[in-house]
C-alpha positions in Angstrom: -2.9 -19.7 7.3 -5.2 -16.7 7.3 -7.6 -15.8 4.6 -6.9 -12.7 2.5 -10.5 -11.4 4.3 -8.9 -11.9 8.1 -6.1 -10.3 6.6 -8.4 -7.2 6.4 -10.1 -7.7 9.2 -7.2 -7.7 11.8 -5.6 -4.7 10.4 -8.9 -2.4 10.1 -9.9 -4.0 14.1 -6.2 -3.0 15.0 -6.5 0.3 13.5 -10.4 1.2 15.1 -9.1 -0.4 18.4 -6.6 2.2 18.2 -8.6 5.4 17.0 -7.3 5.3 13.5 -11.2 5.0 12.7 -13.7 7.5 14.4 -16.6 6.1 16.3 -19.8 6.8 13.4 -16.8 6.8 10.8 -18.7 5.3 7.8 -16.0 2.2 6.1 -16.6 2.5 2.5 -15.9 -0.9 0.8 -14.7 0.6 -2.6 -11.9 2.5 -1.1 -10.7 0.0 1.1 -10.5 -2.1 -1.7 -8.2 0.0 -3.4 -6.2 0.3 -0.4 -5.5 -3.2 0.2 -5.3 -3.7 -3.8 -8.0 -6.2 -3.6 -11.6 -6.7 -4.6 -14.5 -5.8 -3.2 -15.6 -9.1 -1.8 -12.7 -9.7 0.5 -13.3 -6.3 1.7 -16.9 -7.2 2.4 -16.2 -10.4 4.5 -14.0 -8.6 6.3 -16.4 -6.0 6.7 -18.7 -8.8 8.5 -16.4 -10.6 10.2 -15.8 -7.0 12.5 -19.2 -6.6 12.5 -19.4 -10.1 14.4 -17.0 -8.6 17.1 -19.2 -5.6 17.1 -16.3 -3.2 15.9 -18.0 -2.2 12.9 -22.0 -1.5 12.7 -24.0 -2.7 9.0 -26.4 -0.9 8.4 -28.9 -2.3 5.2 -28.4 -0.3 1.9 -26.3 1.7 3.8 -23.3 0.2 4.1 -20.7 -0.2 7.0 -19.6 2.2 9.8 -17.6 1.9 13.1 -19.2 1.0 15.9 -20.0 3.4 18.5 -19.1 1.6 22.0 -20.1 3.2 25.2 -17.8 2.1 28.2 -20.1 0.0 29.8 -20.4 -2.0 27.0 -16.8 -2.2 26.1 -16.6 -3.5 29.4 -19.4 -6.1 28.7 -17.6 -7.0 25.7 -14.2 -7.6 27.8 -15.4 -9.8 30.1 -17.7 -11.7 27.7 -14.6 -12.2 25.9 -12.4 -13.0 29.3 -15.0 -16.0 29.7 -15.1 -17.5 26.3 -10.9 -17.4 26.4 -11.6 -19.1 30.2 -14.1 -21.7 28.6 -11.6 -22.1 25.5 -8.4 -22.8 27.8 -10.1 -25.6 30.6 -11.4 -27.3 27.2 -8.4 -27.6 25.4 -6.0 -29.0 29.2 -8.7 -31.4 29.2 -9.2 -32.3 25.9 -4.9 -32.4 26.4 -3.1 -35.8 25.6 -0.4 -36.8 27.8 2.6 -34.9 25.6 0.5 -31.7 25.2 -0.4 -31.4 29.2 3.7 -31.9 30.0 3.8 -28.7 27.9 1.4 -26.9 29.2 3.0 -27.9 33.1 6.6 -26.6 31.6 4.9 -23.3 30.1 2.9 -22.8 33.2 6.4 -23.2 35.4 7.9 -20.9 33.2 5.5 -17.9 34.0 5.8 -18.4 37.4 8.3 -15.7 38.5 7.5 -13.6 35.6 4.7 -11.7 37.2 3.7 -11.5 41.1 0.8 -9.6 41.9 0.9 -6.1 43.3 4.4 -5.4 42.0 5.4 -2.6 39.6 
């Protein structure tokens, strides 16, 4: 179950992800607090949590803004991300009891035909 702060935080990443937000577009905490109905402080952790993911900038006594990303590090960003989901997937088939690992073999077969590489 999610937090009312991740809440916030995956619809205000979905919406800069999808240029709801401008780049530089200062995120003030008061207003989004309103919008959501909620108080400040949920606001604010969710505030930080995107600034973790480097989607939002904080700035001291300044507040929050989106984050400007230049394509070469978006594409840092995707392929740090690419790794950790690597890292994430050979430690939990090994960490994998016998039930969980038959799973994973009938997911795995499942996917099988459901993309080839090079077709449109």
């Amino acid at each position: 179950m999610s937090t009312l702060s991740q809440r916030i935080s995956e619809q205000l990443g979905a919406e800069i992800v999808a240029g709801k937000h401008a780049p530089g577009a200062k995120l003030d905490e008061e207003a989004l607090a309103a919008r959501f109905k909620v108080s400040r402080s949920p606001v604010r952790d969710a505030l930080r949590q995107l600034a973790a993911t480097h989607l939002v900038e904080s700035q001291p006594r300044r507040g929050f803004s989106v984050a400007l990303i230049d394509p070469a590090g978006l594409q840092d960003m995707f392929e740090a991300a690419s790794e950790l989901e690597a890292l994430c997937a050979r430690l939990c088939a090994l960490r994998a009891g016998a039930t969980e690992r038959k799973n994973i073999e009938r997911i795995h077969a499942g996917t099988e035909n459901t993309f080839k590489w090079g077709s449109k």
